[in-house]
PAMARFI-322154 format. One record per atom (N, C-alpha, C): x, y, z; residue in three letters. Coordinates in steps of 0.02 Angstrom, whole numbers, plus 50000, padded with zeros to 5 digits. Each point is the difference from the previous one (the first is absolute). Layout:
# residues N
XYZALA/...
***
This chain:
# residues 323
490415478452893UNK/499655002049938UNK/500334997149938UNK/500654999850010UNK/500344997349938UNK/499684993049968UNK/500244994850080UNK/499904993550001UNK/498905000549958UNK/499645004750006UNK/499384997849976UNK/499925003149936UNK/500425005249977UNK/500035001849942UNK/500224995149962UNK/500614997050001UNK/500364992449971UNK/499334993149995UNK/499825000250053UNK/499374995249980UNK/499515001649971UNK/499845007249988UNK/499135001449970UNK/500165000749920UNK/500645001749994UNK/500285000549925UNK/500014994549975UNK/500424995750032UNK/499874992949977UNK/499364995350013UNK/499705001050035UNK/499554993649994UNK/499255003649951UNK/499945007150035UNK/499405005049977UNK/499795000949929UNK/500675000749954UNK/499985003149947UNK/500364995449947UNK/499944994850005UNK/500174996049942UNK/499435000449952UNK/499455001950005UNK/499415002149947UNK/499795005450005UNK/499575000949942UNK/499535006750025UNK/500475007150007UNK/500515000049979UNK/500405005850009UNK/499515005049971UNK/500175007550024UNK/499955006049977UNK/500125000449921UNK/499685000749963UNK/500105001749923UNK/499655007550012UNK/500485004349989UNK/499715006050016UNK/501055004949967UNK/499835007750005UNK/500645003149986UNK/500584998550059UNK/499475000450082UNK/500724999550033UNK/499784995250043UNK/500144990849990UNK/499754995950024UNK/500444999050055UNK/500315001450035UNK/500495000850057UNK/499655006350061UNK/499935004549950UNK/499595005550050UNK/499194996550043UNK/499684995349965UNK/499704998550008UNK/499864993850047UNK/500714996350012UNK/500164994350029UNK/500055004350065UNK/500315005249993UNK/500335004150073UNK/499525001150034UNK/499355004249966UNK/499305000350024UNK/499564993450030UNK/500224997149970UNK/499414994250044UNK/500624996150061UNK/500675000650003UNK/500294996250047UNK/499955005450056UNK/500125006549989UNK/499955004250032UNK/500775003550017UNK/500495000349944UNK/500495001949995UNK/500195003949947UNK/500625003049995UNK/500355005449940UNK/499934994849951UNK/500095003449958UNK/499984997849927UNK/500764996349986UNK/500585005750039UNK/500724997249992UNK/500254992850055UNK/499414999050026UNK/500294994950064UNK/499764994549944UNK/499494998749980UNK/499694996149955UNK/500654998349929UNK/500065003949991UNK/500604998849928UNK/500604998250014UNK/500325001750083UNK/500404997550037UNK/500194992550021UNK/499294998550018UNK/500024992550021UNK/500004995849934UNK/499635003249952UNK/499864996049949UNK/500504997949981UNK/500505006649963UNK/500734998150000UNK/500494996250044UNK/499785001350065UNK/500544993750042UNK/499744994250016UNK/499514997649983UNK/499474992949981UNK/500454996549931UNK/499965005249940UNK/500554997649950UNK/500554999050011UNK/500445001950036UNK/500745000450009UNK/499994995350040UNK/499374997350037UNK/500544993150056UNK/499564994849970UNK/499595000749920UNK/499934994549963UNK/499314996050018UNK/499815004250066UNK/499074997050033UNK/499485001449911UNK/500155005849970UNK/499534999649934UNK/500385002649949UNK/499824997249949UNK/500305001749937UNK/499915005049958UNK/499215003750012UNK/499835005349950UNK/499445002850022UNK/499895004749977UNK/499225002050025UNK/499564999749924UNK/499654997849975UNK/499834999849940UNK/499274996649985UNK/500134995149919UNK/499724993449979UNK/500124996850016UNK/499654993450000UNK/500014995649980UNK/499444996149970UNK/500254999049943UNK/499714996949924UNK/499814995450011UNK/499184998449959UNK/499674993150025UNK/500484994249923UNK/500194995250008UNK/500514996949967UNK/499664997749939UNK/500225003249977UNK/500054998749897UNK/499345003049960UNK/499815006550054UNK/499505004049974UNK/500275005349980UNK/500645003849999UNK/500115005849960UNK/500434997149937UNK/500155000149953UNK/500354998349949UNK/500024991049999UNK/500454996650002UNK/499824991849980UNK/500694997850004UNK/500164992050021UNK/500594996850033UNK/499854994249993UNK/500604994250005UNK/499814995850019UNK/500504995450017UNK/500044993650047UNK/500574997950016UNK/500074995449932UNK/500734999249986UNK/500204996949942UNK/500554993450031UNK/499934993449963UNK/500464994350017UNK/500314998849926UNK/500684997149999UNK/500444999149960UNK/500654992750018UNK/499814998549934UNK/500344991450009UNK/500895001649963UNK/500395001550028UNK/500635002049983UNK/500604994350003UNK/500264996549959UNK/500644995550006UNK/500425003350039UNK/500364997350081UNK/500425002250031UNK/500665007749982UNK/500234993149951UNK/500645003849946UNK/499845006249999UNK/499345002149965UNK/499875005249976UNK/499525005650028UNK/500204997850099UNK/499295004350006UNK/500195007850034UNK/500625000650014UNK/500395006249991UNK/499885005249926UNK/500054997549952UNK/499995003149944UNK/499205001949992UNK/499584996250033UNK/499405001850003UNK/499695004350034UNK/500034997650042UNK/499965006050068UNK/500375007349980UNK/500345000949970UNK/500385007449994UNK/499495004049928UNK/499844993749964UNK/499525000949955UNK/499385004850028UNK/499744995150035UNK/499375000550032UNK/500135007250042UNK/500465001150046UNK/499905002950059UNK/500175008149959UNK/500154998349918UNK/500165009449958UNK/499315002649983UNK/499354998050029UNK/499505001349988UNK/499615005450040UNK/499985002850005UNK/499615007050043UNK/499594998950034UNK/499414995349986UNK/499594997250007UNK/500074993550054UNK/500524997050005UNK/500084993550039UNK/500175002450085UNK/499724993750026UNK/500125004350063UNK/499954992950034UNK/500324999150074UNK/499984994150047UNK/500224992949975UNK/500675001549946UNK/500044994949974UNK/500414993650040UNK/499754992850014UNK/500224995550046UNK/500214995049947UNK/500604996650040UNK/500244991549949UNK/499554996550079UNK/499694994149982UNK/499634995950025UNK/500384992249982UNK/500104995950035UNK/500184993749979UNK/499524995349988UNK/499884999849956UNK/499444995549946UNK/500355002849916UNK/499484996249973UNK/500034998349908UNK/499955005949978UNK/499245004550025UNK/500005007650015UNK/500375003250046UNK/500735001649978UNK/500335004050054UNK/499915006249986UNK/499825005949972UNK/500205005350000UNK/499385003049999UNK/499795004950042UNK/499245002350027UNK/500175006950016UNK/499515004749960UNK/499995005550020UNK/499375003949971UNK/499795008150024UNK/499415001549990UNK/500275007349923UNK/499504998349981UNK/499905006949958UNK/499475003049975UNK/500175006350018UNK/499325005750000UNK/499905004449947UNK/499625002549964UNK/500005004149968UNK/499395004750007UNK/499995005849939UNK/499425005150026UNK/499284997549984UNK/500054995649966UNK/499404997549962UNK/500044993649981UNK/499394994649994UNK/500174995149965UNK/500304996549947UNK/499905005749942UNK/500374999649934UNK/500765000750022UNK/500175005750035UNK/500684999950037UNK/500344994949996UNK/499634996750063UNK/500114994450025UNK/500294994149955UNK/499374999849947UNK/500124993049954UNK/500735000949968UNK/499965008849963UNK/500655003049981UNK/500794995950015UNK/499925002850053UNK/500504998250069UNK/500064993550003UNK/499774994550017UNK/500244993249992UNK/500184997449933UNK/499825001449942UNK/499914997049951UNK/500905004049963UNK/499905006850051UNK/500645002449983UNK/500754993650022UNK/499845000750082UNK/500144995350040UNK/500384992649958UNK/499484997749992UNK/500054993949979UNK/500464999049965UNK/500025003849939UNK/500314999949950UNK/500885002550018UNK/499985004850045UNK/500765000350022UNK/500254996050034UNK/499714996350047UNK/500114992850033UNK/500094994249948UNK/499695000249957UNK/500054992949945UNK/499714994150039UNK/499545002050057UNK/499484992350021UNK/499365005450025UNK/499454992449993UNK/499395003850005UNK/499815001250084UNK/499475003749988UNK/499745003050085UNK/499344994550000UNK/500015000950049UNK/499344996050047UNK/499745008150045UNK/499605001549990UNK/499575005050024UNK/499404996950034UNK/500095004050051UNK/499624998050068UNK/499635002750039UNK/499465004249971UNK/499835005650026UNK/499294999950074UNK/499965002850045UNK/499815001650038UNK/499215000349997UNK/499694996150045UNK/499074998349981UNK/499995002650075UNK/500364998350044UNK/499705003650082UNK/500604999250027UNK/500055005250052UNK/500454999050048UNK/499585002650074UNK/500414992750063UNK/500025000350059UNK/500265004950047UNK/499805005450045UNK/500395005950028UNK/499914998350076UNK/500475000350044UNK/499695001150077UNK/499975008349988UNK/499315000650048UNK/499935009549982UNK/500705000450083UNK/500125006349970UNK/500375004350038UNK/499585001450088UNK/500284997750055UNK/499865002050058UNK/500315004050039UNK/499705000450046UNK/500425006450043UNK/500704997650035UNK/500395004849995UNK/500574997050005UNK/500084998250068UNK/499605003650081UNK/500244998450041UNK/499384995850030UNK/499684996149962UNK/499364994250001UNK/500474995550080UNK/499624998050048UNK/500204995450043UNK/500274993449966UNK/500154996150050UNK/500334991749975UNK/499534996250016UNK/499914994949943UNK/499394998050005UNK/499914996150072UNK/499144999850016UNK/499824994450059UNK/499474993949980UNK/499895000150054UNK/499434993649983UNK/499455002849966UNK/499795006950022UNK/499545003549980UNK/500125004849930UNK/500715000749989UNK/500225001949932UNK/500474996149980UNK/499734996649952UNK/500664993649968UNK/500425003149947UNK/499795006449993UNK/500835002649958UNK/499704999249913UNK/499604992150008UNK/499985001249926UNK/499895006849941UNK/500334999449962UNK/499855007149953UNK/499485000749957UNK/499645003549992UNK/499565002449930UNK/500264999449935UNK/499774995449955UNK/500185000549940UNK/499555001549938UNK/500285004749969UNK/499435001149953UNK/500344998549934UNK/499384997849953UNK/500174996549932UNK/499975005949944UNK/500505001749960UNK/499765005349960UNK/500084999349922UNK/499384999149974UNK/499814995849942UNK/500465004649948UNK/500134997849940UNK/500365004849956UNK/499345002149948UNK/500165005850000UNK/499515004849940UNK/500475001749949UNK/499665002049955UNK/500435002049909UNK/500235006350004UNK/500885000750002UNK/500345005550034UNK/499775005549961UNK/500115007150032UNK/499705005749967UNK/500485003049962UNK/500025001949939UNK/500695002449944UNK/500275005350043UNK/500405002750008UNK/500315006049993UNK/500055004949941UNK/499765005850014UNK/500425006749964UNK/500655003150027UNK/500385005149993UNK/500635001950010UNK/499885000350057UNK/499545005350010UNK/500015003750065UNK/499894994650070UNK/499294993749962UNK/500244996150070UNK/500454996450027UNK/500364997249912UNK/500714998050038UNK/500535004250034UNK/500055004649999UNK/500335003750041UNK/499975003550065UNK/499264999249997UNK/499735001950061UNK/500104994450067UNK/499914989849976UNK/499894996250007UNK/500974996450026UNK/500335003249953UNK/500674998850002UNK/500265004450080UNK/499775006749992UNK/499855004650054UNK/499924998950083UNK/499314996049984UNK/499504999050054UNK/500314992050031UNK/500444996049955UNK/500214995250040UNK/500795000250037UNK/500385007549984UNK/500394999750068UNK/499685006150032UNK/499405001050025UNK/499595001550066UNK/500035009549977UNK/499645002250054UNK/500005006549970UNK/500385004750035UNK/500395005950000UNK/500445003550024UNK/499685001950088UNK/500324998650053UNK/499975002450057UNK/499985007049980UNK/499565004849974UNK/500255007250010UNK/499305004150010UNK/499885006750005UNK/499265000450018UNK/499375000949970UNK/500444998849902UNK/499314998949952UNK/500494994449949UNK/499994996750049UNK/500104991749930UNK/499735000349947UNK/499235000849997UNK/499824997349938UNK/500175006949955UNK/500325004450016UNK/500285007049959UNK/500704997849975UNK/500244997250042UNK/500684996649967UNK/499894996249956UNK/499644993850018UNK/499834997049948UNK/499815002249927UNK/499645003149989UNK/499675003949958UNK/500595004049965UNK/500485003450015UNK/500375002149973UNK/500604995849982UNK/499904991850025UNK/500484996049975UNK/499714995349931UNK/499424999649994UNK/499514997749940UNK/499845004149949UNK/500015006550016UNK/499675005549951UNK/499185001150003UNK/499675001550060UNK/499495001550000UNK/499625003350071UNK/499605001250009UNK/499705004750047UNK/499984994550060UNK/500045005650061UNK/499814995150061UNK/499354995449991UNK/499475007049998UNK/499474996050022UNK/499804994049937UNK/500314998649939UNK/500074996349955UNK/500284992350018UNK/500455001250068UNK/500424994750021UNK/499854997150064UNK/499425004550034UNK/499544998050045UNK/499304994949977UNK/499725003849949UNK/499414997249970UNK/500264992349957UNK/500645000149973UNK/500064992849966UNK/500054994650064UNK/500495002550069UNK/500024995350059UNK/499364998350009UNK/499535005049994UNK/499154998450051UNK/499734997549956UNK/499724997849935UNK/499914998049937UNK/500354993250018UNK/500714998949985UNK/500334993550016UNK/499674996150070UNK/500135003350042UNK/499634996550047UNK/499424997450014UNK/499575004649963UNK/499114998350005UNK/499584994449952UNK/500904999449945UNK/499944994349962UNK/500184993350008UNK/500415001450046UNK/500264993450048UNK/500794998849963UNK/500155004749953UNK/500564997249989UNK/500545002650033UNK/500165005250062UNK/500345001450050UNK/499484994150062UNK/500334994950029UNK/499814997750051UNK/499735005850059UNK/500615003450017UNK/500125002950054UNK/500235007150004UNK/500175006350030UNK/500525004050010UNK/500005001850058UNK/500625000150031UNK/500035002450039UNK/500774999050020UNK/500274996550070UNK/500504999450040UNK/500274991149974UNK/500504999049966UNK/500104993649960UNK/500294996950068UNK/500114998050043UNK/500244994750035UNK/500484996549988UNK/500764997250031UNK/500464997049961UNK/499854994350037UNK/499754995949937UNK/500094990850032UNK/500554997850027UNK/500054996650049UNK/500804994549992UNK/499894994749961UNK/500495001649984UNK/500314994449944UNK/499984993950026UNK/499964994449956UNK/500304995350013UNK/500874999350032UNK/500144995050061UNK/500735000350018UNK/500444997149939UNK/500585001550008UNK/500545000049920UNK/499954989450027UNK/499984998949930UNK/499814990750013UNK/499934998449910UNK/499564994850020UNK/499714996549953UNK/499325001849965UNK/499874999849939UNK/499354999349995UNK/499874996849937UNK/499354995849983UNK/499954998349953UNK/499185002449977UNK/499884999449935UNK/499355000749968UNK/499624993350004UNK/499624998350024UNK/499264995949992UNK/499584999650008UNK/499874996449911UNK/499535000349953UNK/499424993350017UNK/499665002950009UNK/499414992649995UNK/499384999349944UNK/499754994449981UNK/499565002149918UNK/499204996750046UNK/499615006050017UNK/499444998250017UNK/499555002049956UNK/499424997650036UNK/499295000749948UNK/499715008550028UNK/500185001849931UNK/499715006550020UNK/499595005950029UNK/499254993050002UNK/499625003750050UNK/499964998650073UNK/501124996650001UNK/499965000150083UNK/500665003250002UNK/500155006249965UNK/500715000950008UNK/499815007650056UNK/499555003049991UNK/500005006050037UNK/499814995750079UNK/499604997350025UNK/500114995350052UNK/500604998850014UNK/500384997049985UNK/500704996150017UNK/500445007950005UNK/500215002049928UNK/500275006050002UNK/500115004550085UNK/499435002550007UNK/499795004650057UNK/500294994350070UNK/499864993949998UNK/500424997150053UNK/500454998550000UNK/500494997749962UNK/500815000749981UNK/500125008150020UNK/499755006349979UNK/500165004550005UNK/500295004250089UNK/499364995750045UNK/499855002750043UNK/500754993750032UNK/500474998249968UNK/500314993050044UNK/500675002850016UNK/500315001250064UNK/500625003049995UNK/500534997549952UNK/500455004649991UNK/500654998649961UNK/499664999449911UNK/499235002649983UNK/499994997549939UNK/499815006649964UNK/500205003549941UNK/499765007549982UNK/499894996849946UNK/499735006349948UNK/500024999549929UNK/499294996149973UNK/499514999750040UNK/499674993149983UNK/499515004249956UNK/499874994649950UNK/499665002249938UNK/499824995849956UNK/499474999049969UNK/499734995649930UNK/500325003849951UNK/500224997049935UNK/500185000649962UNK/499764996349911UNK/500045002749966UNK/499614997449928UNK/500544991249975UNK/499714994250005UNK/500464997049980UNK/500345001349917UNK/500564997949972UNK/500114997649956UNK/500234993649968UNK/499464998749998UNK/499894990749941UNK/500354999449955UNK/500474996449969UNK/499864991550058UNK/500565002150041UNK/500605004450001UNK/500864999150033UNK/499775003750070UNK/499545001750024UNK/499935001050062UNK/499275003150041UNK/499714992050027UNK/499555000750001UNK/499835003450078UNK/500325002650041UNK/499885001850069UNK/499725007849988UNK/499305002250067UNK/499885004949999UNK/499795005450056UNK/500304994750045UNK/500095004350085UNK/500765002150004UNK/500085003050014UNK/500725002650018UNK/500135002850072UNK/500554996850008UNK/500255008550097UNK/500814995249989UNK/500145006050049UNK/500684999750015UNK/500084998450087UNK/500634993550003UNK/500074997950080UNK/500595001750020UNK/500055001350053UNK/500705002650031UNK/500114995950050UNK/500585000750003UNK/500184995550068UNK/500905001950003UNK/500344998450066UNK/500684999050001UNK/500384997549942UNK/499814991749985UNK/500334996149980UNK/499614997249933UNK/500294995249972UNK/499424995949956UNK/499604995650043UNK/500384997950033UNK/499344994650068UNK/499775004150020UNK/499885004850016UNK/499675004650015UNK/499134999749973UNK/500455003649940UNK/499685001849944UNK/499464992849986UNK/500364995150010UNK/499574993049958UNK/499584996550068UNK/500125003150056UNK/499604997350066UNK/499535003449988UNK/499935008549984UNK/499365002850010UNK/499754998349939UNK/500194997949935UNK/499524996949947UNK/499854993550015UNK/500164997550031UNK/499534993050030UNK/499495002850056UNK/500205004650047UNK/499425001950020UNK/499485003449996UNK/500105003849933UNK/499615001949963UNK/499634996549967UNK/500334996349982UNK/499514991749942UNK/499454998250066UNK/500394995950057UNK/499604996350042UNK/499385006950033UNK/500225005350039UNK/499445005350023UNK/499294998849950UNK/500315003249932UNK/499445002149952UNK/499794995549945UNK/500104991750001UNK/499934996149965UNK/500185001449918UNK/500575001650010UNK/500264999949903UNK/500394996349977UNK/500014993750066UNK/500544994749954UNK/499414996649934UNK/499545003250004UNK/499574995249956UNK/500155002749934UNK/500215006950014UNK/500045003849915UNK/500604999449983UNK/500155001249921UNK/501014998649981UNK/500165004950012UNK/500665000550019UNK/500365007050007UNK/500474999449998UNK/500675006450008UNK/500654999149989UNK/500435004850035UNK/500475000350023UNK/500395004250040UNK/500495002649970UNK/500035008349980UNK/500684999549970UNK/500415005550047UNK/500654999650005UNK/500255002650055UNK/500285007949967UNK/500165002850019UNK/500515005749971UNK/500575001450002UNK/500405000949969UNK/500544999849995UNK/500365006450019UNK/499925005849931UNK/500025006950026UNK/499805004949970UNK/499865006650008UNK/499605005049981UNK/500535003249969UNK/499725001049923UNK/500365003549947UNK/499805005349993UNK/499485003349993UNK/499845006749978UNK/499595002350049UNK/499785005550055UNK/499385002250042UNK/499985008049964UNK/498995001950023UNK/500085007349979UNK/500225003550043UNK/500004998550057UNK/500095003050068UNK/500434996250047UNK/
***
């Protein structure tokens, strides 16, 4: 019973969760178990790291507004920068990249105006300008079941990818940023979450039920339910590349780079004219740099993009994460 409880949690309920007072009581009912065996596993699913949360997850750059930012920094001085940059509240995933643009990182705020706020703050404590880069679609493999067979002739494994266009993020008030701040480290294993919650925001359960079901029916919660922990990429190499296609073939290409092992992150992006004209983006992994530069040739040759310009920039190392 254990061994099918462990699988129906995980593969069953990555959507569609219970939004209700006791959404656990209700999981117990349809598996056909206690309510405490259910909150049990859940918890020892977290602890050996199979899922990360039970929660959201946010359709990308629809609640408040972000965007990845590039920065052209003289060597000498890119320590003093970076410490600049990284005293910002707001900055998050900040990378040195080896190129002209070395210093890459994202920043979010509650609102657009925020946003503009925030870089322009940015900028000015850095003493060089930003290149803002913001997000027109991004590439996803959807989430599968975790104990899916290996592929055959009759299932080639390939993954589902879906393209998810960017819409004009929705402002925040207090309450949803906090609710939102809340809802992204997952919701309390206990037997009225969204009551905890609610008393960690300042507002009524069923107040903190109705904004989840509302969020969701708006599309700006993707999902809720059982978050799944990806594997990571293995500890290696990776670099960012950028390719500058014609736009009404980047969601085409995009979605097949996406679906290509060893490649995440894949996404169109807004160019900025003239200092950088590329507007596909993903990230490649590999062991080594040959690695790394064998599967971007076979990426060029597979999907025909030696025809478009592009550029490889490698990473160096990760200065700031939110998580």
């Amino acid at each position: 019973m254990e061994n099918a409880l462990d699988s129906h949690l995980l593969n069953d309920f990555q959507r569609d969760f219970p939004l209700c007072p006791a959404p656990f009581a209700e999981l117990a009912a349809k598996l056909g178990v206690a309510e405490k065996a259910v909150l049990a596993m859940l918890e020892q699913l977290r602890r050996d790291g199979k899922i990360s949360r039970v929660g959201a997850v946010f359709a990308p750059k629809r609640i408040g507004a972000s965007t990845l930012v590039a920065m052209a920094v003289p060597e000498e001085k890119a320590g003093i920068v970076k410490d600049a940059v990284n005293r910002f509240p707001e900055v998050t995933h900040n990378y040195e990249r080896e190129h002209r643009y070395n210093l890459w990182f994202v920043v979010t705020a509650g609102s657009d105006g925020r946003l503009q706020a925030a870089l322009g703050a940015i900028a000015r404590a850095a003493g060089y300008p930003l290149v803002a880069l913001p997000l027109v679609q991004e590439y996803q493999v959807e989430p599968e079941s975790v104990t899916e067979p290996p592929a055959t002739a009759a299932n080639t494994g390939t993954p589902h990818v879906r393209a998810e266009t960017f819409s004009p993020p929705r402002p925040l008030d207090e309450l949803d940023r906090r609710l939102v701040v809340a809802l992204q480290e997952g919701i309390p294993l206990f037997i009225r979450p969204f009551s905890v919650l609610a008393s960690r925001v300042g507002c009524d359960e069923s107040e903190v039920i109705e904004r989840v079901r509302s969020w969701s029916d708006e599309g700006l919660i993707k999902r809720f339910g059982v978050v799944v922990r990806q594997p990571e990429p293995a500890v290696g190499v990776d670099a960012l590349l950028v390719h500058d296609v014609p736009d009404q073939e980047a969601e085409v290409i995009g979605e097949r780079l996406a679906a290509e092992p060893g490649v995440s992150l894949c996404a169109q992006r807004q160019r900025a004219l003239p200092g950088w004209p590329y507007n596909l983006f993903c990230m490649v992994h590999g062991s080594s740099r040959d690695e790394v530069m064998d599967k971007i040739a076979g990426l060029r040759d597979r999907l025909a993009l030696s025809r478009y310009p592009s550029d490889v920039l490698f990473s160096r190392e990760r200065r700031k994460s939110a998580r």
